[in-house]
Each structure stands twice: as structure tokens, then as C-alpha cells.
PyMOL CGO cylinders between C-alpha atoms (Angstrom):
from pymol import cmd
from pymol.cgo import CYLINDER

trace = [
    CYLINDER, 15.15, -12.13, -12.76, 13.77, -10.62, -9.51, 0.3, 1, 1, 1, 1, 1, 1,
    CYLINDER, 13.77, -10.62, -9.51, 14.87, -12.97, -5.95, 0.3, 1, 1, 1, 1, 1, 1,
    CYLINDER, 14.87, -12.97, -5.95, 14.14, -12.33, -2.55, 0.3, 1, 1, 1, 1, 1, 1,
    CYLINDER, 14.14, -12.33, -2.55, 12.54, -9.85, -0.87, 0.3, 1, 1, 1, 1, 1, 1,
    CYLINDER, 12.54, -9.85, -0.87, 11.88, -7.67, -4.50, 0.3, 1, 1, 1, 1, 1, 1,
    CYLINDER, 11.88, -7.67, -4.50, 10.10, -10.72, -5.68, 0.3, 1, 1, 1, 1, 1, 1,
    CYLINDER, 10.10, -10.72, -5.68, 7.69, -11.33, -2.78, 0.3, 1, 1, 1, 1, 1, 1,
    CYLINDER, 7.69, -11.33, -2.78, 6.77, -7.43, -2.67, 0.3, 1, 1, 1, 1, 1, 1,
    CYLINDER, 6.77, -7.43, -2.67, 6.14, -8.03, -6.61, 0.3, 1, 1, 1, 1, 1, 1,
    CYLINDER, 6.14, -8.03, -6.61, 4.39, -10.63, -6.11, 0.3, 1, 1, 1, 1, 1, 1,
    CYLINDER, 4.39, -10.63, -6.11, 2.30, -9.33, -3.35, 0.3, 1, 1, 1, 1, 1, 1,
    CYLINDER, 2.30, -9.33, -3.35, 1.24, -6.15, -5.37, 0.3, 1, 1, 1, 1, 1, 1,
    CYLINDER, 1.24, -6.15, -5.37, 0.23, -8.31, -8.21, 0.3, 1, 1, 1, 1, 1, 1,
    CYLINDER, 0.23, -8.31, -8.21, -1.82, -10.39, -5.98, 0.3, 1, 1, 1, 1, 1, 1,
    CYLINDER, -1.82, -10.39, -5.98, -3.44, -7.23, -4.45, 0.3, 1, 1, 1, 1, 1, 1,
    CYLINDER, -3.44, -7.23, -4.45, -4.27, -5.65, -7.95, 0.3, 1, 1, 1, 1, 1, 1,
    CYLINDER, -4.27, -5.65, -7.95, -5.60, -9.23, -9.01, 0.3, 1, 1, 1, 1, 1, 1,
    CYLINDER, -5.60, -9.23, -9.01, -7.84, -9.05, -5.80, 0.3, 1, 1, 1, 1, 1, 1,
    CYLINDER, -7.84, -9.05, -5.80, -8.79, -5.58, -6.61, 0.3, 1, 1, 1, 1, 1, 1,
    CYLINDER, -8.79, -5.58, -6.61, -10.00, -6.79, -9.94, 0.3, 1, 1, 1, 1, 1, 1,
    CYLINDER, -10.00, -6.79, -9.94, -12.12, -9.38, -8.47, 0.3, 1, 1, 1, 1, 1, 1,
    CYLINDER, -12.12, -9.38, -8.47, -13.31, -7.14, -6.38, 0.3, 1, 1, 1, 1, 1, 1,
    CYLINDER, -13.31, -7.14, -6.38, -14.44, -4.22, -8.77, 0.3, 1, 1, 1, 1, 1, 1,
    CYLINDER, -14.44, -4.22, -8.77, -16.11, -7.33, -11.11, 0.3, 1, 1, 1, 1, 1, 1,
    CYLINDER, -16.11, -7.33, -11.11, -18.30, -8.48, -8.27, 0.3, 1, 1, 1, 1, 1, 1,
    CYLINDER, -18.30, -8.48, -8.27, -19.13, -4.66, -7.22, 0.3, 1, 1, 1, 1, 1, 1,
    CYLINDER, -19.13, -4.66, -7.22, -20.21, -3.99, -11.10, 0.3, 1, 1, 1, 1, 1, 1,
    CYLINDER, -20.21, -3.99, -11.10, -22.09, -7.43, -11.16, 0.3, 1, 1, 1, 1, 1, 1,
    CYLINDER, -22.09, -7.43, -11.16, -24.30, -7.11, -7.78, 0.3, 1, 1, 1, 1, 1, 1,
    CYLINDER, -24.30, -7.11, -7.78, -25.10, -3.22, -9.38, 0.3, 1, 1, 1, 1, 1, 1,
    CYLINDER, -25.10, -3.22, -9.38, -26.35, -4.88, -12.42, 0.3, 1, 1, 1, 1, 1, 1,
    CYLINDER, -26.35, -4.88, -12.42, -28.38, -7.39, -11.05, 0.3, 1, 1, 1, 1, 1, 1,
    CYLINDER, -28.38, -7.39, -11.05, -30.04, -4.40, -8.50, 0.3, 1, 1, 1, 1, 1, 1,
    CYLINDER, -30.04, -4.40, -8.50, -30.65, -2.65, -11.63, 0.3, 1, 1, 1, 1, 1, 1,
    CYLINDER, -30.65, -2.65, -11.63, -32.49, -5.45, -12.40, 0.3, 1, 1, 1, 1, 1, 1,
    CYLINDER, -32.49, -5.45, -12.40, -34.46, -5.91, -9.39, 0.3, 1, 1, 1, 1, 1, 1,
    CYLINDER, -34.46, -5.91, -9.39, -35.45, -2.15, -9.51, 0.3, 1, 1, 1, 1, 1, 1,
    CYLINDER, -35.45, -2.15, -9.51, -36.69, -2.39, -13.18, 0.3, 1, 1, 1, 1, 1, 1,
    CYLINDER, -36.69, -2.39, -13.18, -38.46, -5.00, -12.03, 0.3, 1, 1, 1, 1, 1, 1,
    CYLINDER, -38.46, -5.00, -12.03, -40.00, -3.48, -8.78, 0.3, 1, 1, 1, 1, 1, 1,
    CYLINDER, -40.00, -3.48, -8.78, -40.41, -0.32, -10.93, 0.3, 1, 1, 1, 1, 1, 1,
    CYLINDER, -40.41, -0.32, -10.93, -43.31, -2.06, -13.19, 0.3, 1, 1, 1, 1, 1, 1,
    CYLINDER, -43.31, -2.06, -13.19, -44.66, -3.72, -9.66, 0.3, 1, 1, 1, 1, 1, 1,
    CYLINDER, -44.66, -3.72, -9.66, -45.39, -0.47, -8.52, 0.3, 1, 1, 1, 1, 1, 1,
    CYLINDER, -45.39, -0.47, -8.52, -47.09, 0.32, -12.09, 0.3, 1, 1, 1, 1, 1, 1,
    CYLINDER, -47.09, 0.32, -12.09, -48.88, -2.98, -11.81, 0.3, 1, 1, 1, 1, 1, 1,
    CYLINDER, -48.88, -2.98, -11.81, -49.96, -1.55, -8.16, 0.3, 1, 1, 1, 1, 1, 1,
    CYLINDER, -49.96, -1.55, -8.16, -50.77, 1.34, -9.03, 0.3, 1, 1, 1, 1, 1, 1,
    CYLINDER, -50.77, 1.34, -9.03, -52.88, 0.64, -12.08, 0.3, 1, 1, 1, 1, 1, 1,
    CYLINDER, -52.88, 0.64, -12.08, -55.03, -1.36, -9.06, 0.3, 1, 1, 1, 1, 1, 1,
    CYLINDER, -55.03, -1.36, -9.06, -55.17, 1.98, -6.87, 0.3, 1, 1, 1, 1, 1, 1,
    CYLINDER, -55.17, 1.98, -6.87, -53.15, 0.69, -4.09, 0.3, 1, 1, 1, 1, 1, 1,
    CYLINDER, -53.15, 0.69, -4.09, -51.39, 3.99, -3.02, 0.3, 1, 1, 1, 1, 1, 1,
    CYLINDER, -51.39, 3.99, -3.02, -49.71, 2.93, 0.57, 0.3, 1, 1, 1, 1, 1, 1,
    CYLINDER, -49.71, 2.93, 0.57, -47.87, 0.23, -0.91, 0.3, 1, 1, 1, 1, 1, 1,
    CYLINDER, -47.87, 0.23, -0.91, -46.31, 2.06, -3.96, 0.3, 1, 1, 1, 1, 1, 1,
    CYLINDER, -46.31, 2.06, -3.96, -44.76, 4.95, -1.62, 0.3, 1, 1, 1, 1, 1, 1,
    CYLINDER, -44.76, 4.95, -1.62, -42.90, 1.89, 0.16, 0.3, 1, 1, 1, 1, 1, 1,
    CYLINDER, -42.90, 1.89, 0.16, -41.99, 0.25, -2.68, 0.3, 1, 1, 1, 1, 1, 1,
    CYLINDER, -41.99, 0.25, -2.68, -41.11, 3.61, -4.63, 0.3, 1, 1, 1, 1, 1, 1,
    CYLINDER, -41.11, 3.61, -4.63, -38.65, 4.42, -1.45, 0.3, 1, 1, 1, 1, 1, 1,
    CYLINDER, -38.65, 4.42, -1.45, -37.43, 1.14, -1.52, 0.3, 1, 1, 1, 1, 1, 1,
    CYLINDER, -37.43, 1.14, -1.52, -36.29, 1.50, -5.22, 0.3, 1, 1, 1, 1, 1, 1,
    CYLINDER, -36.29, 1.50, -5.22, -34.90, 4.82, -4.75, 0.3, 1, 1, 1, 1, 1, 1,
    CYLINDER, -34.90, 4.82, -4.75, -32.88, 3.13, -1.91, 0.3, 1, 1, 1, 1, 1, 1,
    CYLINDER, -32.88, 3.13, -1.91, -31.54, 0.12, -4.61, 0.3, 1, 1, 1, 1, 1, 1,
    CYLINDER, -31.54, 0.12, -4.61, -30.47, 2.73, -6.80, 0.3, 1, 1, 1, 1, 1, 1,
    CYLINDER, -30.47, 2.73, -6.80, -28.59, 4.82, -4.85, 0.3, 1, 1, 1, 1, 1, 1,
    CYLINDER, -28.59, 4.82, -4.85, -26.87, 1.70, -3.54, 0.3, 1, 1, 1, 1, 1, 1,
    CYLINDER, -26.87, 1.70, -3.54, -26.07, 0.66, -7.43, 0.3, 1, 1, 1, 1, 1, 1,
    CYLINDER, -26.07, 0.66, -7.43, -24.50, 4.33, -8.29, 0.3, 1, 1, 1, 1, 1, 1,
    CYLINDER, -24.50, 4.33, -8.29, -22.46, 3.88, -4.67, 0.3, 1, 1, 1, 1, 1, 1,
    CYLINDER, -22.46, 3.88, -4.67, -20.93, 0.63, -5.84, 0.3, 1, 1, 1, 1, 1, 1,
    CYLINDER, -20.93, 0.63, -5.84, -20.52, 1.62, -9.23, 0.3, 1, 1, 1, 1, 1, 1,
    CYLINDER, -20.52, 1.62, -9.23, -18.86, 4.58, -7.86, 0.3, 1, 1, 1, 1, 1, 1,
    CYLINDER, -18.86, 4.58, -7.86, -16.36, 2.32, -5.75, 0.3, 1, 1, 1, 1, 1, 1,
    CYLINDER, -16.36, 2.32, -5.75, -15.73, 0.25, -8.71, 0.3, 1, 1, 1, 1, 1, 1,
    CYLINDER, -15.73, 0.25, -8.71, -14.08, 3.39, -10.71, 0.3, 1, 1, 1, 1, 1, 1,
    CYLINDER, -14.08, 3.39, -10.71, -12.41, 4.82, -7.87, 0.3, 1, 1, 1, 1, 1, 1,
    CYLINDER, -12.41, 4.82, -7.87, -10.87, 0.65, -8.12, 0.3, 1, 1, 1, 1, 1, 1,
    CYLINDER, -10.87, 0.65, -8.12, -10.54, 1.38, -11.76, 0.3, 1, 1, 1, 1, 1, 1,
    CYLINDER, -10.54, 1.38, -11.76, -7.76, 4.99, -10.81, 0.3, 1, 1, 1, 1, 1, 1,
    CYLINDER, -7.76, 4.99, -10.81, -5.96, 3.04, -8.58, 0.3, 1, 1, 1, 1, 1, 1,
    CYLINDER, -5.96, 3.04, -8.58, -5.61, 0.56, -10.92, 0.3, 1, 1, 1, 1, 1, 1,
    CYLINDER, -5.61, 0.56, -10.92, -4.25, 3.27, -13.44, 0.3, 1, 1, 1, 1, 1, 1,
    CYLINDER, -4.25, 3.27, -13.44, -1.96, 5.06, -10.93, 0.3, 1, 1, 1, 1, 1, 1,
    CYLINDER, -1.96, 5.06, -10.93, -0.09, 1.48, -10.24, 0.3, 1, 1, 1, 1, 1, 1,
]
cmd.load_cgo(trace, "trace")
């Protein structure tokens, strides 16, 4: 049975890897739900497009080239979460 000081620094890194979890879930869930809002942008700019409105669908294609790079990012923090998970 672990006392003292070993079992607050045990308890401490299991609180940290629980937070880390947490933390990783949320980042994977907010990149879903921006894939979602770009596949959803995606056929607003078809539906603009199909009208001819050409200024509009540059902004909105930069703007959904901007929510994906954001998703990759924090699906990219999420399995660098993942390795230190692994190397613990």
C-alpha cells in the first residue's frame, strides 16, 4: 500500500493523465463537429454557386479551408495526447 508523499505524487499523475483524457475527448469532439460545419458550409457554397454568386463563395471557400486546418491541428494535438499517454 503506497502512504505519504509516494501516494500524493501517484495520485497526482493519475489525476493529470485523467485530465489529459478529458482533454484529448473534447479536442476530438469540437474537430468532429467543425467537420460538420464545413460539410455543411461546403454544400452552401455549392448552393451559392449554383446561383452565380462568385464573391461570396471565395469567402466562404477560405473560411472552410480555415475550419479544416483548425480540425487537423486539434486532431494533431489529440495524438501527440495519445504518445504521452503511451510513454507514461
Amino acid at each position: 500500500m503506497l502512504t505519504g508523499p509516494l501516494k500524493q505524487l501517484t495520485r497526482k499523475a493519475f489525476n493529470t493523465m485523467e485530465t489529459l483524457h478529458s482533454i484529448k475527448s473534447d479536442l476530438v469532439r469540437t474537430a468532429d463537429h467543425l467537420d460538420q460545419l464545413s460539410q455543411a458550409m461546403s454544400g452552401h457554397a455549392r448552393f451559392m454557386a449554383a446561383r452565380g454568386s462568385s464573391q461570396s463563395e471565395v469567402d466562404v471557400a477560405a473560411h472552410i479551408k480555415s475550419i479544416d486546418v483548425v480540425a487537423d491541428e486539434l486532431r494533431s494535438v489529440a495524438a501527440r495526447i495519445d504518445d504521452m499517454e503511451g510513454a507514461c
